[in-house]
N, C-alpha and C positions, 0 to 999 in steps of 0.2 A: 504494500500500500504506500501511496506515498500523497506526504503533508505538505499542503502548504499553507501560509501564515504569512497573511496582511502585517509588515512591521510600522511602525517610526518610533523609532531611536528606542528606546528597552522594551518598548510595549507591543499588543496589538494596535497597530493601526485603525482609530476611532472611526474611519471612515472609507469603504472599499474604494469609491470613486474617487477619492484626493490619494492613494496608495504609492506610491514611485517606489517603494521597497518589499522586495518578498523572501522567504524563506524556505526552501524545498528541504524535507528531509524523507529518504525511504525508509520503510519501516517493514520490517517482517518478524513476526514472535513477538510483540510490543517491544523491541529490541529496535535501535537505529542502526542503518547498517550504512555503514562510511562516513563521511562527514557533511552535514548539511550545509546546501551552497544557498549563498545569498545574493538574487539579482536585482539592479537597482532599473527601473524599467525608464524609460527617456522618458516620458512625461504621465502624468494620472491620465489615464483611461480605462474605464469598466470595460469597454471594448474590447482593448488591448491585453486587459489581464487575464476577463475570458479566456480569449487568443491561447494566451501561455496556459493557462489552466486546462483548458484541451490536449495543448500538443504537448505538454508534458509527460499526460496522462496521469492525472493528480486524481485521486480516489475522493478526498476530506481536504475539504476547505475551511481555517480559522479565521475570524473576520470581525471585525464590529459592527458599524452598521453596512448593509447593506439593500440597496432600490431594489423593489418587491420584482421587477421585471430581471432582473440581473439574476437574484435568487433561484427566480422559476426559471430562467432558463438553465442554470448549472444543474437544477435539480432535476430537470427534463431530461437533461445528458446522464443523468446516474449517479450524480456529485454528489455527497455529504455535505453540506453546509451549514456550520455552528458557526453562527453569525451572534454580534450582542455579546462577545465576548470582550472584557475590561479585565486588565493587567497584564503584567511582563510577557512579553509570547516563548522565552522558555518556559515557563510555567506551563501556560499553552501546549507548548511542542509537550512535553511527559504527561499530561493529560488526555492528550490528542493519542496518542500512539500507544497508551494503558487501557482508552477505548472508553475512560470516565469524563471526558470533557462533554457539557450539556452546553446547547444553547443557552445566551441569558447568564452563563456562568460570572461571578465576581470573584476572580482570583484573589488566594490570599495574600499575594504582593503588591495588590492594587489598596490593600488595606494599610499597608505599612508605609507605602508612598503616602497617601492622605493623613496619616496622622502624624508624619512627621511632618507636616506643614504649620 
């Protein structure tokens, strides 16, 4: 199977369609197998990430918000899509690939960012 994960800078990326950073990692046994590559995409396009999200052949998409048409199309294709997810996207990635990441989830690093404010 293989993850991918809307970044900017430690987190999930709040918003698919502003995204210019992704995170691939393959995964087989809940185990990561090599090292996850991170591509920085030339400008935000849902379009465009689609795009990569096809021809990668990405199983499970992590994502924050994401436009209801965007959604149903990935999810037309066969896509997992755990959208509405808030905090670090390593956190993300070992939840993603343990097979216990829920939509709507609030990680517990998104908690310890906030109160250290």
């Amino acid at each position: 199977m293989k993850i991918l994960i809307t970044i900017q800078e430690n987190n999930v990326a709040p918003r698919f369609d502003l995204t210019s950073e992704v995170l691939i990692a393959d995964c087989r046994d809940r185990q990561i197998i090599g090292i996850p590559r991170t591509i920085l995409m030339t400008r935000p396009s849902s379009e465009e990430l689609c795009g990569l999200i096809i021809k990668e052949n990405i199983s499970r998409v992590v994502c924050g918000g994401i436009e209801e048409s965007h959604l149903q199309y990935l999810v037309w294709k066969k896509i997992e899509v755990l959208d509405a997810i808030i905090g670090p996207y390593l956190e993300s990635l070992e939840k993603a690939k343990e097979g216990t990441l829920k939509t709507g989830t609030i990680l517990p690093g998104a908690k310890k960012i906030r109160s250290m404010k």
